[in-house]
C-alpha positions in Angstrom: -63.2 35.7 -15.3 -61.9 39.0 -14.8 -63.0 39.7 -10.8 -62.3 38.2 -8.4 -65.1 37.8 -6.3 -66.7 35.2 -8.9 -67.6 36.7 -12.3 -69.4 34.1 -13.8 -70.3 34.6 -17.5 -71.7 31.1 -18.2 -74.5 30.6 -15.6 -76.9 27.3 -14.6 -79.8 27.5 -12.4 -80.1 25.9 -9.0 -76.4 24.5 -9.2 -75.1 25.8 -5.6 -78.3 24.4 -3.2 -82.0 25.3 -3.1 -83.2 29.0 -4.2 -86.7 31.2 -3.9 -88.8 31.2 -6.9 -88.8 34.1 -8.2 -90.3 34.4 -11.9 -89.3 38.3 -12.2 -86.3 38.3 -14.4 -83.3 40.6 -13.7 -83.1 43.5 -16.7 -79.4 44.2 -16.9 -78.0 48.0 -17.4 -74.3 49.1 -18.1 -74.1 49.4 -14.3 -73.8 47.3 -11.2 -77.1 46.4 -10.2 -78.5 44.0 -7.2 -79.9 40.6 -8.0 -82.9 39.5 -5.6 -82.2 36.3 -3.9 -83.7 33.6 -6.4 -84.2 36.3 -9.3 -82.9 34.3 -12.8 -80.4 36.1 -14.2 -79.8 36.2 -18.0 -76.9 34.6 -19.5 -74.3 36.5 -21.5 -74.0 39.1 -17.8 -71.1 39.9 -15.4 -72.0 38.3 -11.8 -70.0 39.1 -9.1 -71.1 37.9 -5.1 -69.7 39.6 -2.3 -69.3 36.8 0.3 -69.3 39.1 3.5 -72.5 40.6 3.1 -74.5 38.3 0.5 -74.6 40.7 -2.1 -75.0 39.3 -5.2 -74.8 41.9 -8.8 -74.6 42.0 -11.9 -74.4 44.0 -15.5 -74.2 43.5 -19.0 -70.9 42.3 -20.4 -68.5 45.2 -22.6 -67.7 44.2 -26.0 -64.0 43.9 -25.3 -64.7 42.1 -22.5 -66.6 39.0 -24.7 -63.5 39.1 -27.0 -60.7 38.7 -24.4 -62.5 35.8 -22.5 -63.8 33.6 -25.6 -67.5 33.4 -24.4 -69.0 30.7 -25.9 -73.0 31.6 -25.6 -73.6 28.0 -26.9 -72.5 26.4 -23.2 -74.2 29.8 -21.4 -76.3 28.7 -19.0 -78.4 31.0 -16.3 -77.0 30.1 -12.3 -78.9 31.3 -9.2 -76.1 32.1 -6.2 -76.8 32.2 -2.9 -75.2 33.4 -0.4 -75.4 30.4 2.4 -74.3 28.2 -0.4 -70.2 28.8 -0.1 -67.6 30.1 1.5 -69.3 31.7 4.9 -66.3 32.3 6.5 -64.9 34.6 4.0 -62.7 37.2 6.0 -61.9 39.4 3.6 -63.9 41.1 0.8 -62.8 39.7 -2.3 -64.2 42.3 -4.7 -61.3 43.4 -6.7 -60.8 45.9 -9.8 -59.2 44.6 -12.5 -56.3 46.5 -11.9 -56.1 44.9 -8.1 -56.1 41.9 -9.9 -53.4 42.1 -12.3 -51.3 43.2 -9.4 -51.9 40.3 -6.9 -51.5 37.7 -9.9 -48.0 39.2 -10.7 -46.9 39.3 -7.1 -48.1 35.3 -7.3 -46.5 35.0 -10.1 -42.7 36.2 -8.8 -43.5 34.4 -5.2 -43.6 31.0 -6.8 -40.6 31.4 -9.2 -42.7 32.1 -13.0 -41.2 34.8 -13.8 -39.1 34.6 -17.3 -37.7 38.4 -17.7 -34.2 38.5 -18.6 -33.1 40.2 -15.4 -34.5 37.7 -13.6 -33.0 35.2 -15.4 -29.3 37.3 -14.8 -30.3 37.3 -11.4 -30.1 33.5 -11.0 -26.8 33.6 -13.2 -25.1 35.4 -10.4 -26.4 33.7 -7.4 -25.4 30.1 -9.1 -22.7 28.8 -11.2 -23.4 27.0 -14.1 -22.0 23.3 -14.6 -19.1 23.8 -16.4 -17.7 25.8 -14.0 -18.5 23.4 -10.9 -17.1 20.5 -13.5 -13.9 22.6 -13.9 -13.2 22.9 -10.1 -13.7 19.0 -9.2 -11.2 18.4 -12.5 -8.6 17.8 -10.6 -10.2 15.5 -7.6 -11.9 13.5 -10.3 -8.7 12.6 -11.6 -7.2 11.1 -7.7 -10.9 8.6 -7.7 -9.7 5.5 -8.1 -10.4 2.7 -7.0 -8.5 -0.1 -4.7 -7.7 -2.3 -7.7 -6.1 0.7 -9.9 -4.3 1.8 -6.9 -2.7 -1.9 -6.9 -2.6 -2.2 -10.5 -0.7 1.6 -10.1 1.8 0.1 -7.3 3.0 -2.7 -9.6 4.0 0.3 -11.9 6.1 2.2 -9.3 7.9 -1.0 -8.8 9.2 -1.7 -12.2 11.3 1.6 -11.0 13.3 -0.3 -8.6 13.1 -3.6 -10.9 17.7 -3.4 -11.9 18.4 -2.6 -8.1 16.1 -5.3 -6.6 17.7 -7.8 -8.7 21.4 -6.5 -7.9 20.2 -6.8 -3.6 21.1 -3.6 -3.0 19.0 -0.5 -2.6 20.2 3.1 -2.1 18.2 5.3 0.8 16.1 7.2 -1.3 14.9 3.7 -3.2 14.9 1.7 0.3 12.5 4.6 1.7 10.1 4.3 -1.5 9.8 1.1 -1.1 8.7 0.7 2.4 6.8 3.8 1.4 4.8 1.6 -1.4 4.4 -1.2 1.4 3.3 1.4 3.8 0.2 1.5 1.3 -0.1 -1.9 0.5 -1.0 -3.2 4.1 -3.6 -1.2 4.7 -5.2 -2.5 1.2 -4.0 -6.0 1.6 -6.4 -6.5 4.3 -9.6 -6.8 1.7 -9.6 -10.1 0.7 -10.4 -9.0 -2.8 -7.2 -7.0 -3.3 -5.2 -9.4 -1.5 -6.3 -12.2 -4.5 -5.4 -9.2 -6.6 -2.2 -8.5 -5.7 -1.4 -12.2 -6.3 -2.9 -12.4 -9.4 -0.7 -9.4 -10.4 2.0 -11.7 -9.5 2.9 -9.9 -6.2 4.5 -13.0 -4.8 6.8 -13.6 -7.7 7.8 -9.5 -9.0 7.5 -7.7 -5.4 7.7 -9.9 -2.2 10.2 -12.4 -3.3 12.7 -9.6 -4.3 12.8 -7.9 -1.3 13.3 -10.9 0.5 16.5 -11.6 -1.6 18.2 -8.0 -1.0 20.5 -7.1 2.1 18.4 -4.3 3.5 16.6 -5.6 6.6 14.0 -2.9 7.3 12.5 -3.9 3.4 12.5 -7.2 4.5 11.0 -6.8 7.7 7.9 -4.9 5.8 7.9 -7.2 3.1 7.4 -10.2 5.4 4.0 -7.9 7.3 2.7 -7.3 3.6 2.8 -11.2 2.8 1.4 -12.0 6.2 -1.2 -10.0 5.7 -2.1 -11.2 2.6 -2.0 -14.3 3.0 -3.7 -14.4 6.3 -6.9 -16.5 6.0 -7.4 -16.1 2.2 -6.6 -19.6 0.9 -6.0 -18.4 -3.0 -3.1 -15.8 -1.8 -1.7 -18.6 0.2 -1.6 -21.4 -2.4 0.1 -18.5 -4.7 2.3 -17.8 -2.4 3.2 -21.7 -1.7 3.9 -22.0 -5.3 6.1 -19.2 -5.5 8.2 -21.1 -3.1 8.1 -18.7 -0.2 7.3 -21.4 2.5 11.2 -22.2 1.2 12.7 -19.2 1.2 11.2 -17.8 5.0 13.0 -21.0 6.2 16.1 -20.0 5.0 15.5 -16.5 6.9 14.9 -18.1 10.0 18.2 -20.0 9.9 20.5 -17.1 8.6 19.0 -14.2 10.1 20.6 -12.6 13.7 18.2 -9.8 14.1 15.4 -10.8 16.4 12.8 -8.7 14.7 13.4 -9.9 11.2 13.0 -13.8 12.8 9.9 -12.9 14.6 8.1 -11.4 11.3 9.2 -14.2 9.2 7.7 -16.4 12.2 4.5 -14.3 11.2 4.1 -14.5 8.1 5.2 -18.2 7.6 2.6 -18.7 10.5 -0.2 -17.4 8.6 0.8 -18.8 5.4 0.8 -22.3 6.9 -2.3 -21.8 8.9 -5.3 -24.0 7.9 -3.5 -25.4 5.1 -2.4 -28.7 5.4 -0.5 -28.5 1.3 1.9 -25.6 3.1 2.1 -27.4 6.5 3.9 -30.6 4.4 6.5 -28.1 2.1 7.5 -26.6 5.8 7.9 -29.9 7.1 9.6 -31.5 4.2 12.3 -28.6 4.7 13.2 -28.7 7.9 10.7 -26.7 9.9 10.3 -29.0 12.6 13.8 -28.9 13.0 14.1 -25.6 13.0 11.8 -24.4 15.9 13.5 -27.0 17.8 16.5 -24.8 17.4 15.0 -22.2 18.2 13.6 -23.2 21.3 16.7 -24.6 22.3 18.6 -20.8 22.0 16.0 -18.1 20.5 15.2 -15.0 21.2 12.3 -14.9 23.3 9.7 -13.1 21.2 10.6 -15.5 18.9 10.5 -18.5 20.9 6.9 -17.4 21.6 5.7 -17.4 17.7 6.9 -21.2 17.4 4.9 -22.6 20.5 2.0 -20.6 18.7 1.9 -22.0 15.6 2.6 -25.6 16.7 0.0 -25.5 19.3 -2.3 -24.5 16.4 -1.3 -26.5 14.4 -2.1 -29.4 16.2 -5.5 -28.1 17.6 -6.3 -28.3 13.6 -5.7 -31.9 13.8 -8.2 -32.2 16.9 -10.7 -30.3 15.1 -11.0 -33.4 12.0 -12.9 -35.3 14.7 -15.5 -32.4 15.2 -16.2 -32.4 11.3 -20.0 -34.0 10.9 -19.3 -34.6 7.4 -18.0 -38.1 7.3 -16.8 -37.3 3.9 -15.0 -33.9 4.8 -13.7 -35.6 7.7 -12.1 -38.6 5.6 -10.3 -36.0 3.1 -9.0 -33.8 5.7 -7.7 -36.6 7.4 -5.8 -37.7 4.7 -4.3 -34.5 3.8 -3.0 -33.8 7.4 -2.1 -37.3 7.8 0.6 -36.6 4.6 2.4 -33.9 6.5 3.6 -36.3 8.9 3.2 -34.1 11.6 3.8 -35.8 14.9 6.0 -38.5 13.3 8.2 -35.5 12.6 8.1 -34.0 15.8 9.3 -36.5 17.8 12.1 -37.5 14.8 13.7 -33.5 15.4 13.5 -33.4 19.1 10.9 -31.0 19.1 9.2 -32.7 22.2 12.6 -32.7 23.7 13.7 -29.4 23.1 9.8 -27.9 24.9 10.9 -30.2 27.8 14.0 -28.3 28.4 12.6 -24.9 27.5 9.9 -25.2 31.0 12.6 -26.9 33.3 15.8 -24.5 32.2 13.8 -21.3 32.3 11.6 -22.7 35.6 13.4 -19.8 37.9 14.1 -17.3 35.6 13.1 -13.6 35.2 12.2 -14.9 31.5 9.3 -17.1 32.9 6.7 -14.5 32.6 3.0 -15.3 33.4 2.5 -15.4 29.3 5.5 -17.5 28.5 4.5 -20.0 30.7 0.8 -19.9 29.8 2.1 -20.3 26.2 4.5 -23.4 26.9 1.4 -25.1 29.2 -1.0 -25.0 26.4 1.6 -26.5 24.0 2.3 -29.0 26.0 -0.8 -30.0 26.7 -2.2 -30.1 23.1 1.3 -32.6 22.5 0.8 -34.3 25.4 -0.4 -37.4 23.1 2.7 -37.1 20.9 5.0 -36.1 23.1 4.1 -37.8 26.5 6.8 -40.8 26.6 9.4 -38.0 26.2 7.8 -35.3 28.7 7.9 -38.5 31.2 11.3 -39.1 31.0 13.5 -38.6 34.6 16.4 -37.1 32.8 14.2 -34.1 31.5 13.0 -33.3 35.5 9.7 -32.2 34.1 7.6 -34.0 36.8 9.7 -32.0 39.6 9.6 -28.7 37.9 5.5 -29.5 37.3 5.3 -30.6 41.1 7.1 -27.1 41.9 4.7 -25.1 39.6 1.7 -26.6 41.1 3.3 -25.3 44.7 4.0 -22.0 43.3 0.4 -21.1 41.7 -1.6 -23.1 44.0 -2.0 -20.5 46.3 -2.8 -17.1 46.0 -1.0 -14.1 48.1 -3.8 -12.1 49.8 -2.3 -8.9 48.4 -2.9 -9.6 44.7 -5.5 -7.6 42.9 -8.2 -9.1 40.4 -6.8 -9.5 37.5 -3.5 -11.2 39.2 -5.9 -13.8 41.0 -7.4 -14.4 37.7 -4.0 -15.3 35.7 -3.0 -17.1 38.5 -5.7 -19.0 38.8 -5.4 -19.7 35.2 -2.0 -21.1 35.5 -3.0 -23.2 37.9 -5.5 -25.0 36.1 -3.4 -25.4 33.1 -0.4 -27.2 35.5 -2.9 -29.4 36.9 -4.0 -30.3 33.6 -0.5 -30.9 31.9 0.3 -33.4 35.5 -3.3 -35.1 34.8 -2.5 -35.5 30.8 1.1 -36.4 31.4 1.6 -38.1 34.7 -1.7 -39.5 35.8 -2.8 -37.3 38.4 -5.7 -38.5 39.6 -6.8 -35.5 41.5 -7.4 -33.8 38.8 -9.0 -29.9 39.6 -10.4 -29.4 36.2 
């Protein structure tokens, strides 16, 4: 078609609604010439319809014309148009020249992006750069992506570094800062369970922790002891690997030669989450002392301390409360045979550790060091030994029932001037002194 107002060179009668008869047939000229509604029109003629006044014309075709379409005469056929038929609400008049036409298809063409000159092309090279140039810029970021197992895999690198003065125990200050540097890094990964397993694969335990736990320089230790905590915390493969690196054994030894406070109460942590929920670790630390140890440390610890060791053996032994919750019968006969190995109350009574909590309540009872969570920490221990240690928490020359008695006097009451959240730890004291004098001394008036 080459206007736009519908052309048609092949032509069918009655294919756009109902027409007039009209037998008179149209006799085409060179010239536009009106076609009579219903009037057959020859095939092989230019039509054109002009929507917004019904007009329909037509004229014989040019012989350059024929050429440049590719009129087949053999699928001509002859069309009658009307002009209710389409299109009504035609605004515009869409009789163009074929000039106008040209025009408006090239501005289509440029709108929707077909244009293939070569200074449009050059256009679009200067408003974009190409992909070797964008790949050029991100070269260098591409090479920092890694991921969390090559950044572990990287750190076992840096360490060989430090490999001659590790295993001499002392570390000059630029080497001592690198170190806790590297550690810096590996507790914040340490906390996915999947790098932790990693790192112990790697043999972490064996080539990084346990050398800085052998070397003189406290502040390595002290992060060395938060990266093993960490990694061992509640992921049971990093804690058997750590077990068999013998570092239940060794964090022992720290606890009885170390004099800093803060290097006792990170060992406490990390032995305290190594040992957690795992009776195999609970038996090496009780084999070698352990027991015997936070007895000690009750008896003259730092206070911090003092706290970590009523912790862990008040958790401990809520783990052994727990077996009789188990619905498994099964489970419940297999994890009572592996706690029942450690010899865990046996040994608590055998290294005074009963003894040694006794004294801890009725020497501290008055002083400044009995604060609300001290005492909250040493009630809930007690109570959870009560059935161990109840013969020795009974005896008259420990004074526990008169220190008890005086607690109950103290916290029973509460001063009118206290705000909330005093009431509410008071109140909580007070329950858990009742319950240690129900539990221990048969109190039969009992609050809880």
């Amino acid at each position: 078609m080459r206007i736009l107002t519908i052309c048609f060179v092949v032509c069918i009668f009655g294919a756009l609604g109902s027409c007039t008869n009209n037998s008179s047939v149209f006799v085409a000229t060179n010239e536009w010439q009106t076609v009579k509604k219903g009037q057959p029109i020859p095939k092989g003629l230019h039509v054109r319809h002009n929507f917004q006044t019904g007009e329909t014309q037509a004229k014989l075709l040019e012989e350059n014309n024929e050429t440049r379409e590719n009129i087949d005469d053999k699928k001509m056929k002859s069309l009658s148009l009307h002009s209710d038929a389409v299109l009504h609400d035609a605004a515009n008049d869409l009789v163009l020249s074929i000039d106008e036409l040209k025009q408006k298809l090239k501005k289509i063409k440029l709108e929707t992006g077909e244009v293939n000159s070569l200074e449009h092309q050059e256009e679009i090279k200067k408003a974009f750069r190409s992909y070797e140039e964008i790949k050029e810029d991100f070269k260098d970021l591409e090479m920092n992506i890694t991921t969390d197992s090559e950044i572990v895999t990287n750190i076992f690198n840096k360490f060989k570094t430090y490999e001659k003065s590790l295993a001499s125990g002392i570390l000059i200050k630029s080497e001592a800062d690198a170190i806790l540097q590297i550690f810096n890094d590996l507790e914040f990964l340490l906390h996915q369970v999947d790098n932790a397993q990693l790192f112990a694969d790697l043999g972490g335990m064996e080539k990084i922790i346990s050398p800085c736990l052998n070397i003189t320089n406290d502040d390595v230790k002290v992060e060395a002891l938060i990266v093993l905590g960490t990694a061992v915390q509640s992921n049971p493969k990093v804690q058997l690997r750590a077990m068999n690196a013998d570092l239940v054994q060794k964090l022992l030894h720290i606890m009885t030669v170390a004099v800093w406070s803060p290097l006792q109460s990170r060992c406490m942590f990390a032995l305290g989450a190594l040992v957690r929920q795992f009776p195999a670790a609970q038996k090496v630390l009780i084999d070698h002392g352990g027991l015997e140890i936070f007895g000690k440390i009750l008896e003259d610890g730092d206070v911090q301390v003092e706290l970590r060791v009523m912790k862990l053996i008040t958790d401990l032994a809520i783990e052994r409360e727990n077996i009789k919750k188990t619905e498994d019968e099964n489970l419940r006969s297999m994890m009572n045979r592996e706690y029942t190995r450690t010899e865990f109350e046996k040994k608590l009574l055998l290294h005074n550790y009963c003894k040694y909590l006794s004294s801890l309540i009725t020497e501290n009872y008055k002083e400044a060091t009995m604060t609300p969570e001290f005492l909250e920490t040493a009630l809930e221990n007690m109570i959870r030994l009560s059935g161990t240690c109840g013969e020795e928490f009974k005896n008259p020359e420990n004074s526990l029932f008169d220190v008890v008695k005086g607690l109950v006097g103290d916290y029973g009451t509460v001063e009118g001037e206290a705000n909330a959240d005093e009431v509410e730890i008071r109140e909580n004291l007070s329950k858990l002194i009742l319950r240690l004098r129900s539990l221990v001394f048969g109190d039969v008036h009992d609050e809880l």
